[in-house]
C-alpha positions in Angstrom: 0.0 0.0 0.0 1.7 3.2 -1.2 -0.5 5.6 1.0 -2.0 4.9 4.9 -3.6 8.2 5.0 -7.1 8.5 4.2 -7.8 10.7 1.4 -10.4 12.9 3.0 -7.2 13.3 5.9 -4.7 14.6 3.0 -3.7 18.3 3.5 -2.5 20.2 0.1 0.0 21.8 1.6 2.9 20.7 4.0 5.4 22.6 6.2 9.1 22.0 8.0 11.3 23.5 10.3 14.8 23.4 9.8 17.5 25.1 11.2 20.7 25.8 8.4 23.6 24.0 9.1 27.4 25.3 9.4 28.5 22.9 6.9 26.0 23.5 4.3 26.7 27.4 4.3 29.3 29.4 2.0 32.1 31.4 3.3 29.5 34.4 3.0 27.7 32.2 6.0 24.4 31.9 3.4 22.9 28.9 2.5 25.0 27.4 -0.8 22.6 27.7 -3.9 22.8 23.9 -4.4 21.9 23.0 -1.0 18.5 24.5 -1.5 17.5 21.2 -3.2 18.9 18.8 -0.8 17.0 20.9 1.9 13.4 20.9 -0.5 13.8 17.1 -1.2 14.5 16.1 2.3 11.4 18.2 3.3 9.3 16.9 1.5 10.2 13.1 1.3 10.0 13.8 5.4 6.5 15.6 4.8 4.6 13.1 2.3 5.8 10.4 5.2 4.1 11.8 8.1 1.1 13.2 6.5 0.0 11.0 3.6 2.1 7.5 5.0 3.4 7.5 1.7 7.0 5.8 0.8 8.7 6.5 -2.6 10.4 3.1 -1.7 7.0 1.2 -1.8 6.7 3.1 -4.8 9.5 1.5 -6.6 9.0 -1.7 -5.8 5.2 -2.4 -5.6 4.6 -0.1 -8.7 8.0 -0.7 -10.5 7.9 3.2 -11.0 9.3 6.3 -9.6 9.8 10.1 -10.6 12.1 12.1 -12.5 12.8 15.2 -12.4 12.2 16.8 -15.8 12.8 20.5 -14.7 13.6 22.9 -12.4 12.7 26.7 -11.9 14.5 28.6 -9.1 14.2 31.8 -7.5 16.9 33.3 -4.7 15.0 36.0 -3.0 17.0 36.9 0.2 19.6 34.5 1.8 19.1 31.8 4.1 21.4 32.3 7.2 23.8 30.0 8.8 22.1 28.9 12.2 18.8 30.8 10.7 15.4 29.0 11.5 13.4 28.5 8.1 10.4 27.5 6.9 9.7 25.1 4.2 6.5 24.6 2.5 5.7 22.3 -0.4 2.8 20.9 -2.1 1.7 19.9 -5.9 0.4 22.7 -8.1 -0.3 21.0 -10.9 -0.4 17.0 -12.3 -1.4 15.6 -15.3 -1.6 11.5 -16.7 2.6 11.3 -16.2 3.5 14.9 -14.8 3.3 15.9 -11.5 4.8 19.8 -10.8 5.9 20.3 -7.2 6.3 24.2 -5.5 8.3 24.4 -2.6 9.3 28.0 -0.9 11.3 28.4 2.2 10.3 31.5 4.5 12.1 33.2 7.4 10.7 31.5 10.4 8.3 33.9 11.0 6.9 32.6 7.8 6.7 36.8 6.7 9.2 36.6 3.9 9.9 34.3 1.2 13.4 33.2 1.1 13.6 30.7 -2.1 10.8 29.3 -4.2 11.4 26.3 -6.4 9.5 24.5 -9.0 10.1 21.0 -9.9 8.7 18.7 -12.7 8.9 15.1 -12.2 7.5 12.6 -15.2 6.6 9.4 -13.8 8.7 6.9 -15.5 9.1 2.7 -15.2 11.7 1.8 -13.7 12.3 -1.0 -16.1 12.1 0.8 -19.1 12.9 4.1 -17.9 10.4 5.6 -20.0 6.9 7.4 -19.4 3.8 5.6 -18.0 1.0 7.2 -16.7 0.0 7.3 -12.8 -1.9 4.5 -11.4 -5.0 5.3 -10.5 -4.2 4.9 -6.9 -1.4 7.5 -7.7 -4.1 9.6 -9.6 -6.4 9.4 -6.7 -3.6 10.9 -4.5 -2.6 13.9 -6.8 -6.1 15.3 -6.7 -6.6 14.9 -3.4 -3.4 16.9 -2.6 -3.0 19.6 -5.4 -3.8 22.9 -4.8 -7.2 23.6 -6.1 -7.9 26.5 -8.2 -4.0 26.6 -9.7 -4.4 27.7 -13.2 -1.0 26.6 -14.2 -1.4 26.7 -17.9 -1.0 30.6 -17.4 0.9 30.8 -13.9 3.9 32.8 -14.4 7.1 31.6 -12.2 8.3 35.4 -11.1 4.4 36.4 -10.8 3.6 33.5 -8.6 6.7 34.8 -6.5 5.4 37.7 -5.9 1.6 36.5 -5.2 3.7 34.3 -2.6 5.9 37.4 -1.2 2.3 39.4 -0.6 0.9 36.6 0.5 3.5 36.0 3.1 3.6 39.5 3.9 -0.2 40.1 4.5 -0.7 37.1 6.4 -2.5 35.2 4.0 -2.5 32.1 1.9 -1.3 32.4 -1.6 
């Protein structure tokens, strides 16, 4: 079973707190620009476990399929400090029969100003042919219940949807 969460018990959206480590910093003590990833994976491999009992492990083995990342879309907005308490929030934005698009942003820990926003693609792939397939149902079924509803990404503008996020923040509200 890839999921022990109920459906109807999925949140959309999912949130960590992490402090930045020494070691992962720059000699300028911010965060280095290809640890953001590390930090957004781990988060959200963490997240998916505890809320949705989901396992990409059980995914590769009962499904004989995984995801790939396809693409990335990055944006540094202010530094993330060594020994700095952040935030980091991801969730799915959009999914389709083998694409699955995944925003994460990391905030102070006030959660008042965006840090870093991230978009990744991932195509669902076999793992023993390494090409395409589309979701299984069960997978399907677990998408809508978690993307964020009323996304139009078709016309969702990366920079835009940082600043709709940086407002958001800001004012106190959900973006």
């Amino acid at each position: 079973m890839l999921f022990t969460a109920k459906l109807s018990d999925m949140p959309v959206e999912a949130e960590s707190r992490v402090i930045v480590r020494f070691q992962d910093c720059d000699p300028l003590m911010h965060l280095n620009n290809s640890k953001y990833f590390e930090y957004f994976f781990n988060a959200r491999e963490d997240q998916v476990s505890k809320l949705y009992g989901f396992s990409y492990e059980a995914m590769f083995r009962e499904l004989k399929t995984s995801w790939v990342v396809y693409q990335h879309q990055i944006g540094y907005v202010r530094p993330a400090l060594i020994s700095e308490w952040v935030r980091i929030t991801s969730r799915v934005i959009y999914y389709n029969e083998d694409t699955m698009v995944t925003e994460y942003f990391m905030t102070n820990d006030a959660r008042n100003q965006l840090k870093t926003m991230l978009w990744t693609t991932s195509k669902h792939i076999s793992i023993e042919t390494g090409k395409r397939v589309p979701h299984p149902q069960e997978v399907m079924d677990y998408l809508a219940a978690t993307c964020v509803p009323n996304i139009d990404f078709a016309n969702l503008v990366f920079n835009d949807r940082i600043h709709r996020i940086k407002h958001a923040l800001a004012e106190g509200t959900n973006a």
